[in-house]
C-alpha positions in Angstrom: -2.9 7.5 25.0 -0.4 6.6 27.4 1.2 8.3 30.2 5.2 7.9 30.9 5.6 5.3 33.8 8.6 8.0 35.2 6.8 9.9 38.1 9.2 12.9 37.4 7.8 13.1 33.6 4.1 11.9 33.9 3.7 13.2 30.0 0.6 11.6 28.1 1.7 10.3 24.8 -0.5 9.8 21.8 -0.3 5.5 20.6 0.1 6.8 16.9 3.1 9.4 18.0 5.2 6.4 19.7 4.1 4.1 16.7 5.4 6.6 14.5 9.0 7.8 16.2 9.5 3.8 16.9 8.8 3.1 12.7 11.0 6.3 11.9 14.0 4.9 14.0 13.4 1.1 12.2 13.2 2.9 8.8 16.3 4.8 9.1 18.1 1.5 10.8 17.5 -0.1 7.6 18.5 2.6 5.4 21.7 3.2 7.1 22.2 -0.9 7.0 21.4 -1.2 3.8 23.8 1.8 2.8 21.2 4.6 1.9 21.4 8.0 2.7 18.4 8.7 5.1 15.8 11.1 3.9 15.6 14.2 5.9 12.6 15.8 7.0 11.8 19.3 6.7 9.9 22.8 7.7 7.6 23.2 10.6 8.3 21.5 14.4 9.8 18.2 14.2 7.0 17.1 16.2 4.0 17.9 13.4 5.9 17.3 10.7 7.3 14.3 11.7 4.0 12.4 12.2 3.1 13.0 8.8 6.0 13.2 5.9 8.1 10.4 7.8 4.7 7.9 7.8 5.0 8.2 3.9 8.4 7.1 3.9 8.2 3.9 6.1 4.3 3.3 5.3 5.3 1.2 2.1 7.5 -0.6 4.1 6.7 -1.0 7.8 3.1 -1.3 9.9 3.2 -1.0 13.8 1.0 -1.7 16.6 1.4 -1.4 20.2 1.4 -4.9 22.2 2.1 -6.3 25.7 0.0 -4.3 27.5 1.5 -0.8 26.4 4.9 -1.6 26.7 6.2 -3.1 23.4 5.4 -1.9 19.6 5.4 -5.0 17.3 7.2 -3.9 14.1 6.0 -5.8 10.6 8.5 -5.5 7.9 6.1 -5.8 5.0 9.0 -6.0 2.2 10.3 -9.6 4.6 7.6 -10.5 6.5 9.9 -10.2 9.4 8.2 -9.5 13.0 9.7 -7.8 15.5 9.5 -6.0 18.8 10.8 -2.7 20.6 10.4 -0.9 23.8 8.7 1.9 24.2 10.4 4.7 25.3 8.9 8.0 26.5 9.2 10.8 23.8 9.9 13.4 26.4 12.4 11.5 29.1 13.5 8.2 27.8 11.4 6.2 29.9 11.1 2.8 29.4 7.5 1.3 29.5 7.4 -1.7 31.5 
């Protein structure tokens, strides 16, 4: 877990939940870039169902780990081979992890 570096926020965030929203934000990027409509997600809180129907739509496509000492998520495009990295941003506030 990690914990938001904003001292007015402070929330404890699970790895697997930033993984996740970071991986659902690349996925729809390369919908939307590519011209697709973006699948939606439905019932429940966004939260729970989030973690789990929107894994089975980038998990063919995308893998993620968390790097740079909690601050980065390293983002494998298994369709190109491509590696990239993005910030991580507090769920809750926006924060960015330095």
């Amino acid at each position: 877990m990690l914990a938001c570096p904003s001292t007015n926020c402070r929330t404890w965030l699970h790895s697997e939940c930033i993984v996740d929203a970071v991986l659902t934000q690349t996925y729809n990027g390369i919908h939307k870039a590519e011209g697709k409509k973006i699948p939606r997600v439905s019932g429940g809180k966004a939260h729970e169902v989030s973690l789990g129907k929107s894994r089975q739509r980038y998990s063919k496509r995308l893998e993620g780990k968390i790097v740079d000492e909690g601050s980065k998520v390293e983002i494998t495009d298994l369709k190109t081979k491509k590696v990239t990295t993005e910030q991580i941003r507090c769920l809750s506030c926006g924060a960015v992890f330095d």
